[in-house]
VEXNUTOR-275853 format. One line per 2 residues: their letters; for each residue z negated, x negated, y negated of C-alpha. Coordinates in steps of 0.25 Angstrom, whole numbers, plus 5000, padded with zeros to 4 digits. Example, Ala and Ser with C-alpha at 12.3 -4.5 7.8 and 13.67 -1.06 7.14 Angstrom:
// VEXNUTOR-275853
AS> 4969/4951/5018 | 4971/4945/5004
***
This chain:
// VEXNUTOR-275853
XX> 4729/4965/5487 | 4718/4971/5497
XX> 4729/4972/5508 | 4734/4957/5505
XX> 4719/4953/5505 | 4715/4962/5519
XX> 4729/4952/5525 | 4724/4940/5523
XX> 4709/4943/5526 | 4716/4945/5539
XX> 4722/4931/5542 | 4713/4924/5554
XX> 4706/4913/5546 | 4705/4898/5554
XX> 4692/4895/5559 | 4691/4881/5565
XX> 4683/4874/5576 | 4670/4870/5571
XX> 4667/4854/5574 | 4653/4849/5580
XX> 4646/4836/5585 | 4648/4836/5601
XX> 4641/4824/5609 | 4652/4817/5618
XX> 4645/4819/5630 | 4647/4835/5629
XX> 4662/4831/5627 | 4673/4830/5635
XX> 4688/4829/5638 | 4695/4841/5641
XX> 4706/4842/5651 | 4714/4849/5640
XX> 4718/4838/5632 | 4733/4837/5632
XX> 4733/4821/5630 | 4734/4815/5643
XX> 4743/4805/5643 | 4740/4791/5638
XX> 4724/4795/5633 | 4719/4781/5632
XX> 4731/4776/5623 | 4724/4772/5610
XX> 4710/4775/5616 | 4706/4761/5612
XX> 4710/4761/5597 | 4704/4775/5597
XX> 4691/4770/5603 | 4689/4758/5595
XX> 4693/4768/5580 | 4683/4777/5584
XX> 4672/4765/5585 | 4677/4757/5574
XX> 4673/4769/5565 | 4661/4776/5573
XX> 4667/4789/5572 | 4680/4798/5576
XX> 4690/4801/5566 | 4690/4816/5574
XX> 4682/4824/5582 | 4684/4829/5595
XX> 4691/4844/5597 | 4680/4851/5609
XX> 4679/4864/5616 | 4668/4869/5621
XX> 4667/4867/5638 | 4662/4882/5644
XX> 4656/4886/5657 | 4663/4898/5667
XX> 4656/4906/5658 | 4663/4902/5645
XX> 4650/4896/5639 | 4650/4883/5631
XX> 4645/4874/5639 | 4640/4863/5628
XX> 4650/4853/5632 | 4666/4851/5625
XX> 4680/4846/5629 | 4688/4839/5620
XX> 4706/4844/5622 | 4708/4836/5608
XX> 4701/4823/5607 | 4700/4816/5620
XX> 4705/4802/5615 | 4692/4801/5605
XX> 4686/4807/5616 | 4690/4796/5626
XX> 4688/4785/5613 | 4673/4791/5613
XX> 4669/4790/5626 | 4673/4775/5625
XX> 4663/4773/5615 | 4654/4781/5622
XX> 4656/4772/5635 | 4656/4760/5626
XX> 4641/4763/5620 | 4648/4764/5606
XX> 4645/4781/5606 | 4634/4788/5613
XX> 4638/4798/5622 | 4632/4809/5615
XX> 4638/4806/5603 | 4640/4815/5594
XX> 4657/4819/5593 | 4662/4830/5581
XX> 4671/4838/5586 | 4679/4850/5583
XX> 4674/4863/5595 | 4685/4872/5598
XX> 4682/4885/5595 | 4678/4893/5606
XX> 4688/4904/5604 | 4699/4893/5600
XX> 4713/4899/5603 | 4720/4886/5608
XX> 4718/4880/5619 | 4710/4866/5621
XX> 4722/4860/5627 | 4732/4867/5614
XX> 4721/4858/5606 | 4725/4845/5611
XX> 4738/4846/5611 | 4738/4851/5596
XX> 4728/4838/5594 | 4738/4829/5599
XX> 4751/4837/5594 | 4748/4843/5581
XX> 4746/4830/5571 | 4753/4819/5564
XX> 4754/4804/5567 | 4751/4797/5556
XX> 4763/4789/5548 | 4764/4775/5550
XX> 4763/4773/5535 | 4751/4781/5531
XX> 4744/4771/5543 | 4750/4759/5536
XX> 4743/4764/5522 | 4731/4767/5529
XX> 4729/4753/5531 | 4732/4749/5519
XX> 4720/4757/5513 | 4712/4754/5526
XX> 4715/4739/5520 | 4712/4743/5505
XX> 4698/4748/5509 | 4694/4736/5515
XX> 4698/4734/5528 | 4704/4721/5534
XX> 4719/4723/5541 | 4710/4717/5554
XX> 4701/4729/5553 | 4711/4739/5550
XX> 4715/4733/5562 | 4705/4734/5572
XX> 4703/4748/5568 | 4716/4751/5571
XX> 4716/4743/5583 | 4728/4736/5580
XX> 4730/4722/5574 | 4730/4715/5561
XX> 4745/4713/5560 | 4748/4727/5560
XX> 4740/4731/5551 | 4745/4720/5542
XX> 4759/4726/5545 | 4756/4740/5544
XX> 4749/4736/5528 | 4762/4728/5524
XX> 4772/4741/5527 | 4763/4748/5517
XX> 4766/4738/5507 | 4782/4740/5509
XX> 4787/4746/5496 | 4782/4763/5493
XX> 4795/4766/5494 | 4799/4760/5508
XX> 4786/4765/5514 | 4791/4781/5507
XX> 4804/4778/5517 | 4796/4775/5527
XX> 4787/4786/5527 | 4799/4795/5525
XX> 4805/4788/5538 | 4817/4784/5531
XX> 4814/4768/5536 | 4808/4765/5548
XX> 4793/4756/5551 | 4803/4744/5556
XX> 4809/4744/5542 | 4797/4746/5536
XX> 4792/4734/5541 | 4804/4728/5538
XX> 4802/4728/5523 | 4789/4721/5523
XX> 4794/4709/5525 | 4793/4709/5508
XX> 4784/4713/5498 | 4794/4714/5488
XX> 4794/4732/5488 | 4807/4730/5479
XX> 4815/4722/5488 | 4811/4734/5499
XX> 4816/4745/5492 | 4830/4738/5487
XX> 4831/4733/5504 | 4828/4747/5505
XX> 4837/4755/5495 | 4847/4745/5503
XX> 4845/4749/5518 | 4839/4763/5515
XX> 4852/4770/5516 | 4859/4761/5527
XX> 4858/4766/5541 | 4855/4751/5544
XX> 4842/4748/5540 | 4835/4739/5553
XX> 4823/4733/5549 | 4829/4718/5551
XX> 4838/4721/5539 | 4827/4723/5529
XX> 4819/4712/5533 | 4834/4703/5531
XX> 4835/4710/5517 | 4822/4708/5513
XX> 4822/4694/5517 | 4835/4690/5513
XX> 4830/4680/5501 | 4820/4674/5510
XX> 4821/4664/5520 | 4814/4669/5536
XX> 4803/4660/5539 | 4811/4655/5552
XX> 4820/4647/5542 | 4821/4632/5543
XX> 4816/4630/5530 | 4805/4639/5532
XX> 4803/4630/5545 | 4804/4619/5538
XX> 4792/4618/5528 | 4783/4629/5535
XX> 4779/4643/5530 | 4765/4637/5527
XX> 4772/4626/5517 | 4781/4639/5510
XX> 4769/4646/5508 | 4760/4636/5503
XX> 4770/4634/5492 | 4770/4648/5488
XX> 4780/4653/5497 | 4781/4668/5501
XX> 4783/4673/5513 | 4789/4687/5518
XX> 4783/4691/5531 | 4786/4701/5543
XX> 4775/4707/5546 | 4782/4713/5556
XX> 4790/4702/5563 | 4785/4699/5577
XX> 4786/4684/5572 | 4780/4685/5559
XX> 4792/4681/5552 | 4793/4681/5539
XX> 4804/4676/5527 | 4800/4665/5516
XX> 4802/4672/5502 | 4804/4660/5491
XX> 4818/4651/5496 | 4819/4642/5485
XX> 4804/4637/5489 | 4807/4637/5502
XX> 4820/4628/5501 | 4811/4619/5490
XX> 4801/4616/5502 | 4810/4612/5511
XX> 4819/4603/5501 | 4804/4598/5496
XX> 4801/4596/5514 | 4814/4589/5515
XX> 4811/4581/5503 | 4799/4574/5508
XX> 4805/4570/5520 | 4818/4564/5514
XX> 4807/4558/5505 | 4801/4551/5515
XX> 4816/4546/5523 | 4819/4541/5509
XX> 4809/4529/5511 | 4817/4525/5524
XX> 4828/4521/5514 | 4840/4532/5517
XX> 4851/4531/5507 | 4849/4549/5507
XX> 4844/4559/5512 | 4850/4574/5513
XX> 4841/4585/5518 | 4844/4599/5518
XX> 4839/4612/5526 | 4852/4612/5533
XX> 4862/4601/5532 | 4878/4606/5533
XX> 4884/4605/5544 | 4893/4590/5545
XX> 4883/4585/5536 | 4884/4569/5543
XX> 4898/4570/5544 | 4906/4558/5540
XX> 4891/4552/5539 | 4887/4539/5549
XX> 4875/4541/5557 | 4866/4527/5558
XX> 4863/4524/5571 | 4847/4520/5572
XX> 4838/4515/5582 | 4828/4524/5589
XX> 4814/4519/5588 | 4811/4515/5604
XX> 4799/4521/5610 | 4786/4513/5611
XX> 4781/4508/5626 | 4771/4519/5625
XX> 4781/4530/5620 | 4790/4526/5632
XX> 4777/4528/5643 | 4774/4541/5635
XX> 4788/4548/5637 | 4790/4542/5650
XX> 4777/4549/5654 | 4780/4561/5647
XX> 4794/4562/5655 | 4786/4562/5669
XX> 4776/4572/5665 | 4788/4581/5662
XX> 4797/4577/5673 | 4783/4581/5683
XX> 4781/4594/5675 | 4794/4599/5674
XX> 4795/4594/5691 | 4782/4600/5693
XX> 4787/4615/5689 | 4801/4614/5690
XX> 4799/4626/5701 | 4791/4635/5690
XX> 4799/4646/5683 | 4787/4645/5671
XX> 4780/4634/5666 | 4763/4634/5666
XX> 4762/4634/5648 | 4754/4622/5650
XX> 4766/4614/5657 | 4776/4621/5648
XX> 4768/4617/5636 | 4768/4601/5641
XX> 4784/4600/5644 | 4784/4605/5632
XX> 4774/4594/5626 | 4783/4584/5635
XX> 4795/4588/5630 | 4792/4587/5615
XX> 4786/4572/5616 | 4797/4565/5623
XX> 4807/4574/5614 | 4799/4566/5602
XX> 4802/4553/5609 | 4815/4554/5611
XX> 4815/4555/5594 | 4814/4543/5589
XX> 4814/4539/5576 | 4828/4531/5573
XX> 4826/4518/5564 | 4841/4513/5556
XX> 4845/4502/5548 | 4838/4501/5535
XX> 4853/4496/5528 | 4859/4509/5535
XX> 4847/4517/5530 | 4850/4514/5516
XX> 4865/4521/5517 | 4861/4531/5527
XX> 4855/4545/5525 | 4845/4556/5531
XX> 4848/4570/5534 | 4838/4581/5534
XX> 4838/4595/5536 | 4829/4606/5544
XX> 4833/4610/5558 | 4835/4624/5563
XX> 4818/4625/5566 | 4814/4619/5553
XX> 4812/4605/5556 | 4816/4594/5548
XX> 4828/4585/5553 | 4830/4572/5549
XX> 4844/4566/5550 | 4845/4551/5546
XX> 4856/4541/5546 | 4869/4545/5541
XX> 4877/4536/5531 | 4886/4542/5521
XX> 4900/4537/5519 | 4899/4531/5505
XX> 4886/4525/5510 | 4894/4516/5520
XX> 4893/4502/5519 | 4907/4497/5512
XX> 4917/4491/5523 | 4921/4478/5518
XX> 4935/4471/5520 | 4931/4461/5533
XX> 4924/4476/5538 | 4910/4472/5534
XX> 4901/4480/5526 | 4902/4477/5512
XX> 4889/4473/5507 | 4890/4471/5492
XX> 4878/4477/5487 | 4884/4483/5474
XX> 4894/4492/5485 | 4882/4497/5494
XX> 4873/4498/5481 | 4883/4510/5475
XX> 4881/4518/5488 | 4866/4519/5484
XX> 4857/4526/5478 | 4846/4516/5472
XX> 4836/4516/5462 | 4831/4507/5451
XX> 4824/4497/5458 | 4838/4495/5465
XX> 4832/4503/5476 | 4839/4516/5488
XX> 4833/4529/5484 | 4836/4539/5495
XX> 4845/4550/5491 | 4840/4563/5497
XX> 4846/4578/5493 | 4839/4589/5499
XX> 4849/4600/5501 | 4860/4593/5496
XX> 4854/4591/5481 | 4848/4578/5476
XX> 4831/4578/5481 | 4828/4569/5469
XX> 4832/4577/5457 | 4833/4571/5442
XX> 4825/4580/5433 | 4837/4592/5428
XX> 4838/4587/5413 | 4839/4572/5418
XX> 4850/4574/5427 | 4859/4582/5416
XX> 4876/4583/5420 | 4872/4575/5432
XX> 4886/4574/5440 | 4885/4588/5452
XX> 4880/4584/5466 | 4892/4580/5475
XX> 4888/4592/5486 | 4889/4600/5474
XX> 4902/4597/5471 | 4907/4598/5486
XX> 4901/4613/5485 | 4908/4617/5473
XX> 4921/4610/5477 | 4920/4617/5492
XX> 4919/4629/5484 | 4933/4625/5476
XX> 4940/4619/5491 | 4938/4634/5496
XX> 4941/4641/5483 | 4954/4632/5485
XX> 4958/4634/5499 | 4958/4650/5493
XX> 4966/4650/5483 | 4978/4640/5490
XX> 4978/4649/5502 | 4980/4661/5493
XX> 4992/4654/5486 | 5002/4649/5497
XX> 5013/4643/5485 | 5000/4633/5482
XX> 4997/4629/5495 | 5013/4627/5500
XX> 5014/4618/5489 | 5000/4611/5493
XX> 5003/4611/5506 | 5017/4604/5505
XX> 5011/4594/5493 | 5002/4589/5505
XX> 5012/4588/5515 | 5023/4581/5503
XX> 5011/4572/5501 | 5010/4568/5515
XX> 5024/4567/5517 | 5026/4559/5505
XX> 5014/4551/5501 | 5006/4546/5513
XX> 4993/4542/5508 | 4991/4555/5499
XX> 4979/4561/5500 | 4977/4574/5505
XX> 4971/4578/5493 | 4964/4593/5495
XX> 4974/4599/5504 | 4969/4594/5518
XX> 4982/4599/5525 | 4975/4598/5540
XX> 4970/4613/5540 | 4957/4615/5541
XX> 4947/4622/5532 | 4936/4610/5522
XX> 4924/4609/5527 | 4914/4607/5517
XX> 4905/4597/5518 | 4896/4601/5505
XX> 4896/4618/5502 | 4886/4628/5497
XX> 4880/4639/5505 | 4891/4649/5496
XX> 4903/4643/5500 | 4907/4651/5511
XX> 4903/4664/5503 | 4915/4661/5493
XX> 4925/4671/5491 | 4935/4659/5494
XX> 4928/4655/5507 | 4928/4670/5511
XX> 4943/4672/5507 | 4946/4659/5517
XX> 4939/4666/5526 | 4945/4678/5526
XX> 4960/4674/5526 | 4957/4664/5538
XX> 4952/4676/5547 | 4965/4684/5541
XX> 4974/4675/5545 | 4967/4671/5558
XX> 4970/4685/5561 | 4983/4683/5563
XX> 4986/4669/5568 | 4990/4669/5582
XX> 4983/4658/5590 | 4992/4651/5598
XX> 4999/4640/5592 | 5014/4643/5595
XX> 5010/4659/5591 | 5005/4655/5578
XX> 5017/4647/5575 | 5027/4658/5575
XX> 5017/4666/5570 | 5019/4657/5556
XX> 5033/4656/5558 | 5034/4671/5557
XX> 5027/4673/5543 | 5033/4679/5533
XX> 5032/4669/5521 | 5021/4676/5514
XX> 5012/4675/5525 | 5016/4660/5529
XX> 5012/4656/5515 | 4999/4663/5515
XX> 4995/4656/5528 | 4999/4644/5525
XX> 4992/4642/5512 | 4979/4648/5520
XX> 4981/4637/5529 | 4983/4626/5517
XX> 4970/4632/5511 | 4961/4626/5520
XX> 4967/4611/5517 | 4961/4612/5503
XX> 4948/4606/5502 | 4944/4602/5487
XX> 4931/4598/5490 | 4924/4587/5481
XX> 4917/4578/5490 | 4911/4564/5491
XX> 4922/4554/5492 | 4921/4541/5500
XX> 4926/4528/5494 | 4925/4522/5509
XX> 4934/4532/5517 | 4930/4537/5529
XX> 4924/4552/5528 | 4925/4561/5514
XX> 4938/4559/5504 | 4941/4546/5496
XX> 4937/4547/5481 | 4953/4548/5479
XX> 4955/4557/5490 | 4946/4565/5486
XX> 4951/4566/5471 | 4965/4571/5477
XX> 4958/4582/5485 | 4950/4587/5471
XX> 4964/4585/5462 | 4971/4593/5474
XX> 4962/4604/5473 | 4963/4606/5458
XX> 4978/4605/5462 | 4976/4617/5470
XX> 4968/4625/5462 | 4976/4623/5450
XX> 4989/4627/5459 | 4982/4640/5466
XX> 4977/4643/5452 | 4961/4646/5457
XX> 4950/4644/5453 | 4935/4644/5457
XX> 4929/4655/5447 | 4939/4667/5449
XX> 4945/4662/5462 | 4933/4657/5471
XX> 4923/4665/5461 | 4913/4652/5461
XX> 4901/4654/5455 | 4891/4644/5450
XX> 4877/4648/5457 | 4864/4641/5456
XX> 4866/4638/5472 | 4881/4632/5472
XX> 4881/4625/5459 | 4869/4629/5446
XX> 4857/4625/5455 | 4863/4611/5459
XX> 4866/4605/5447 | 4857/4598/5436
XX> 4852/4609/5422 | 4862/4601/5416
XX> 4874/4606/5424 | 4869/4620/5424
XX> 4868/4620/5408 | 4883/4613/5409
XX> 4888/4625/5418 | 4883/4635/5410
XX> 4887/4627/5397 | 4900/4629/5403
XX> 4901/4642/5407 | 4891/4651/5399
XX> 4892/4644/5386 | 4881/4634/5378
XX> 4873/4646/5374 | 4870/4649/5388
XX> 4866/4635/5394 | 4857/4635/5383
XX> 4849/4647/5387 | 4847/4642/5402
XX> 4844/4626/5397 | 4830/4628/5398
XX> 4828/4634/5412 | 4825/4627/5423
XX> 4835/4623/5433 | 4834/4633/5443
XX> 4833/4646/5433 | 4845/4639/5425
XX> 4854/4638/5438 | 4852/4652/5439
XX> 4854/4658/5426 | 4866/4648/5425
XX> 4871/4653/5437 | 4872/4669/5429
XX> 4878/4663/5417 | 4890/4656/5424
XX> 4893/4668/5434 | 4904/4671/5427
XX> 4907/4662/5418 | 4919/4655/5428
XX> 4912/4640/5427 | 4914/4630/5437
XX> 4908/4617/5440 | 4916/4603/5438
XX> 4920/4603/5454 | 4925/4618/5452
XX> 4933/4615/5441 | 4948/4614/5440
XX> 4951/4602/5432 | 4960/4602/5421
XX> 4976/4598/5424 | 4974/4585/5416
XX> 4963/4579/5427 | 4973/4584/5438
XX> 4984/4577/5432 | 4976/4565/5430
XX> 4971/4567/5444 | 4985/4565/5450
XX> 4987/4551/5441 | 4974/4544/5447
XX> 4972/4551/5460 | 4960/4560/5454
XX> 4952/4549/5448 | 4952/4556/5432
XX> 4947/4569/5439 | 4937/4565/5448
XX> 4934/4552/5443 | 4932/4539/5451
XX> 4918/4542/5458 | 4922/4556/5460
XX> 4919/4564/5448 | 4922/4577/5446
XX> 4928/4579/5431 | 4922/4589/5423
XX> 4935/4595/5416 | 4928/4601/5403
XX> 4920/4590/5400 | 4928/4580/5406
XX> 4918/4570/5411 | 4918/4566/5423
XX> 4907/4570/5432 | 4903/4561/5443
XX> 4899/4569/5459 | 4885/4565/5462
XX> 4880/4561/5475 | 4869/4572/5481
***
């Protein structure tokens, strides 16, 4: 024990500088200071910390300046320190700090065994930068004691919006800001997941990504936002951020987007704003008398084929209009003539071409006037351009809204005729008929409308959905579509004024007019898809190639491509028809094409529940018919006991639970549905009459009542 003791009595014990009050003055910089490169950078923040809070955070390392003869001469150098040094002196030159201030400081011993210059270096070398995230919490508890991010700010001699930035990473969730800290995620991807406050959408996005060796910043925002709709959207355009907010709208923002962007959160507000925008203006076109109006954020393309523009007459400009563009024309001829030789424009000039351009631009739009008569059968387009301006399209008759053609070639004027293509009301007067999104704007209270027959683009939906599930299953059973294809040509050959009935033999694939946003995403859509590029694959392109290329199939094959081929004939859409010819199918026509189709369905033995797996959703069917269908559908499908227990809800929580009871029960609406071999039989006696009635009704097989299409 005493030997143990003696050895550690001998260990040299630390003793450490002493530290003193120095006036400036009796300070000053020694040449051993190893920073030498860059010494202002940072001066000025340094400067302005140490005013801002009237002291030093750390005092000044000194030695002791000797004469020859090795005595202290009362004076100091500073090896570590000369920033704060250099920051002092500033305040000293600026009055802020007299110059024989008092400075603590820590005095090097006199019998130090390191060197003044090993002292800077181990200053500038020996510590710890601190962690972007301990800085971020700083200022989140520099907030929570009182300060303003404006002060933290001008502390820190930064700005506002960085400060801001740096107090929303800290509320990312604890466990992304653990990752960060432990450098599993970088401060790009940091930031990237406070575009939400939802901490467990940010730990799923990032259970998701955290074991990819992808994981770019862009992609987190995309999958944090992928419910919400970007700010940059036409619809967002279209009724103003200001408006969304107002109505309570939440909005996701990038703090650290260069634009600010930012992504609106509540959709289903968002598009009720817009259908309310679009409302008011179709309101206000309906006193000019138009027969209907069909607005929609984005109309389908072809939308006014087989429709007849009006022609109107452009309002002529005023006397004084005229004198004003003319004048207008010459100041920009003479501008444009005065700096032709410039390759940039002065602002101001640029700015008044500018000014120039946008006036006679809104000259040359002049309101068009039309015919009150044609008004009255014509309609109104609207939709919302690209930018998130409204566009209004007017002047389009349909073709059942044509005048009749009378014998002599007159227009027939027989006021019972023209009264059956309107819509009036009780006092015998044209109410505008105007659909937003292609849905009725002026809906009937849901428990007035009851079994109300289903909207006609409804219909054309569901049946576009059956045409494609059609086409499938024909091309995978060539037996079917050899007997289709020769029954077209024997009906040709044999009975001239047959109608084509659903097999349009000219090869080309159905466009359709009326089709949900899910139709291309079937499996039948993707199958047809995919057996076009397999057989493109092989196909030679020149014509006389291809032809011995046919001829050199093996029967198998032959078969297989021609009933790919005949598959695109089918089209079983159910459309409007048009008594009066000219675009769209006649009503009998268009009872052949249905009939043919149940033909082809029966033959190739499909159908659309376990063949083309359609679903009833709230988008493509549930949430576009009245309660009353709804309660029918899942009556139907689920049983009496469950449409009791959704009755009572409202109509957009009853679509969605009706939507889960139906998933797999293997219902179908009336358009969906194969008829029973009685109807087609009666079908082919009265050339589809009994099936589809005489105003083009669809027959619904287990009640057998005949349900009339609706107009939108």
């Amino acid at each position: 024990m005493a030997k143990a003791a003696k050895k550690k009595s001998a260990v040299a014990m630390i003793v450490f500088s002493r530290s003193r009050d120095i006036p400036f003055n009796r300070i000053f910089l020694s040449d051993s200071n190893v920073r030498e490169i860059n010494v202002e950078e940072g001066l000025e923040e340094l400067t302005h910390d140490i005013d801002r809070r009237e002291d030093i955070v750390q005092g000044l390392n000194v030695r002791a300046i000797l004469d020859a003869d090795g005595n202290e001469t009362g004076d100091f150098e500073t090896p570590a320190g000369g920033r704060r040094y250099r920051a002092i002196a500033r305040l000293v030159e600026a009055g802020r700090f007299p110059a024989d201030g008092l400075i603590p400081c820590l005095v090097k011993k006199a019998n130090a065994n390191t060197s003044a210059v090993d002292d800077s270096l181990a200053e500038n070398t020996v510590r710890l930068a601190l962690h972007p995230l301990d800085q971020f919490k700083a200022f989140k508890r520099m907030l929570e004691g009182g300060m303003s991010k404006e002060e933290i700010a001008d502390a820190y001699r930064t700005t506002p919006r960085y400060i801001a930035q740096r107090l929303r990473l800290v509320t990312v969730a604890p466990s992304l800001l653990e990752a960060y800290a432990r450098q599993e995620m970088t401060l790009a991807m940091l930031e990237a997941f406070t575009v939400t406050p939802d901490h467990v959408r940010q730990e799923q996005v990032w259970e998701r990504i955290s074991g990819s060796w992808q994981k770019e910043p862009w992609q987190i925002r995309r999958m944090l936002t992928e419910t919400t709709v970007p700010m940059a959207d036409k619809r967002a355009r279209f009724i103003g951020i200001d408006a969304y907010e107002a109505a309570s709208g939440t909005v996701l923002r990038d703090l650290f987007s260069d634009d600010s962007g930012g992504w609106l959160e509540d959709v289903p507000l968002l598009d009720r704003l817009v259908d309310e925008m679009l409302q008011r203006t179709a309101d206000e076109l309906a006193n000019q008398g138009w027969k209907w109006i069909s607005a929609s954020v984005e109309l389908p393309y072809g939308h006014a084929n087989g429709l007849r523009k009006l022609i109107g007459v452009t309002e002529a400009l005023t006397g004084e209009e005229s004198a004003t563009r003319e004048a207008l024309r010459n100041e920009q001829e003479e501008l444009e003539s005065q700096y032709s030789e410039v390759d940039e424009l002065p602002d101001a000039v640029d700015q008044r071409l500018a000014e120039i351009e946008s006036t006679l631009s809104a000259f040359e739009d002049r309101p068009t006037t039309f015919d009150p008569a044609e008004i009255a059968r014509a309609g109104v387009f609207l939709s919302i351009s690209r930018e998130g301006e409204l566009v209004v399209d007017p002047g389009y008759v349909r073709p059942e809204d044509e005048a009749p053609i009378a014998a002599d070639g007159e227009s027939c004027k027989d006021d019972t005729e023209d009264n059956a293509l309107r819509e009036v009301d009780h006092d015998d007067v044209q109410r505008t008929f105007i659909s937003i999104g292609g849905q009725p704007a002026d809906k009937e209270d849901e428990d007035e409308e009851g079994n109300k027959p289903l909207p006609e683009r409804l219909v054309g939906e569901l049946t576009a959905h059956r045409t494609l599930a059609l086409q499938n299953a024909l091309a995978n059973n060539p037996h079917v579509a050899m007997t289709a294809l020769l029954h077209r040509m024997v009906m040709e050959r044999y009975h001239f004024a047959a109608p084509t009935g659903c097999l349009e033999i000219s090869v080309r694939q159905t466009c359709f007019s009326a089709q949900g946003t899910d139709l291309k995403d079937t499996l039948s859509a993707k199958a047809i898809s995919e057996r076009y590029d397999a057989w493109k694959a092989d196909l030679p392109s020149d014509e006389d190639t291809l032809w011995d290329w046919i001829a050199a199939l093996d029967d198998s094959n032959r078969m297989d491509l021609l009933a790919h081929c005949v598959s695109y004939c089918v089209n079983a859409v159910n459309e409007r028809a048009n008594p009066y010819g000219g675009s769209g199918p006649t009503p009998h026509s268009l009872n052949c094409r249905l009939a043919g189709a149940d033909r082809l369905a029966r033959a190739t033995g499909f159908d659309m529940v376990n063949d083309a797996h359609w679903r009833p959703t709230v988008d493509n069917y549930l949430g576009r018919v009245t309660k009353a269908r709804i309660l029918v559908a899942v009556r139907e499908g689920a049983g009496e006991r469950a449409a009791s227990l959704i009755q009572h809800l409202k109509k957009g929580d009853m679509a969605q639970e009706a939507e889960r009871l139906l998933s797999e029960a293997g219902w179908l609406p009336e358009p969906l549905r194969l008829p029973a071999a009685t109807d087609v039989e009666e079908l082919a006696a009265d050339g589809g009459a009994t099936a589809m009635g005489e105003a083009g009704a669809i027959r619904d097989t287990d009640t057998d009542v005949a349900t009339p299409i609706a107009a939108e």
